[in-house]
C-alpha positions in Angstrom: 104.1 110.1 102.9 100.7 108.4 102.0 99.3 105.4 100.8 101.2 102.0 101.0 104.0 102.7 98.8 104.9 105.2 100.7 104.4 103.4 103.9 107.1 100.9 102.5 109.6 103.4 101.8 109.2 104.6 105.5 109.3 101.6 106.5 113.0 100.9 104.7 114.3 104.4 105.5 114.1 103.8 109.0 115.7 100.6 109.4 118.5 101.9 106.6 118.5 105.3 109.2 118.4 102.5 112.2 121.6 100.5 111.2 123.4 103.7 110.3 123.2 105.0 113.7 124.1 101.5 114.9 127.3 101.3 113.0 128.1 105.0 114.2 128.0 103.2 117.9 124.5 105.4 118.5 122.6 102.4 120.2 120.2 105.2 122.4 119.4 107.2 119.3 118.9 103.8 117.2 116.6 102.4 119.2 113.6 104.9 118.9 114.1 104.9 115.2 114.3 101.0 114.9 111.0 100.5 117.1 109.6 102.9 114.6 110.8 100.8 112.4 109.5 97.6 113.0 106.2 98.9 113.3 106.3 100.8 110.1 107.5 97.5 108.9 104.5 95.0 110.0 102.2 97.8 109.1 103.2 98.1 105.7 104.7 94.5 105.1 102.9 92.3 107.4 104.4 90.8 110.8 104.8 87.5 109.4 107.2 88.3 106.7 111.1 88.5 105.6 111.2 92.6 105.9 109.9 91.9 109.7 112.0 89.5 110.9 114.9 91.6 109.4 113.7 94.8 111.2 113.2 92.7 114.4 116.8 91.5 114.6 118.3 95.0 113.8 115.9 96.1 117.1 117.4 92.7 118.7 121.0 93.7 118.1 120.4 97.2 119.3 119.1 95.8 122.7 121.9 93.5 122.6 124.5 96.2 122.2 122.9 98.2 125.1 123.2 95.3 127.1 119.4 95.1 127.4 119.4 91.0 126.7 115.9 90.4 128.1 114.3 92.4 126.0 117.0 91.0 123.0 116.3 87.5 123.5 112.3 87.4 122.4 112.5 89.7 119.6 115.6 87.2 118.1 112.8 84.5 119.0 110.6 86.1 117.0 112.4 87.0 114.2 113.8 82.8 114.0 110.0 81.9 113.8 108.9 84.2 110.8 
């Protein structure tokens, strides 16, 4: 995929591929897809924008469900202050 369109559509197939694994109960394999994710995201989007804070919660909620709350709790942060 090249140029920013394309970038965007990453960026959205991944957090769609993110969620499904989460509702599948696949936290380990969701979690490497979501990080992609938010960086695909803030590339393409910008950090300081609605796509962002919506990939950083579904990163959030993954931590959360793997009972990693430390590293839960600043991304949720960060995602309330977009």
């Amino acid at each position: 995929m090249r140029g920013f369109a394309g970038r965007r559509t990453l960026a959205r197939t991944l957090v769609a591929r993110g969620q499904a694994l989460m509702e599948q109960a696949r936290y380990g394999r969701a979690e490497p897809v979501l990080r992609r994710a938010v960086a695909e995201t803030e590339r393409s989007y910008g950090r300081d924008t609605l796509e962002a804070a919506q990939a950083l919660t579904q990163l959030a909620t993954c931590y959360k469900s793997l009972a990693r709350f430390s590293e839960a709790g600043p991304l949720y942060q960060q995602a309330f202050f977009i």
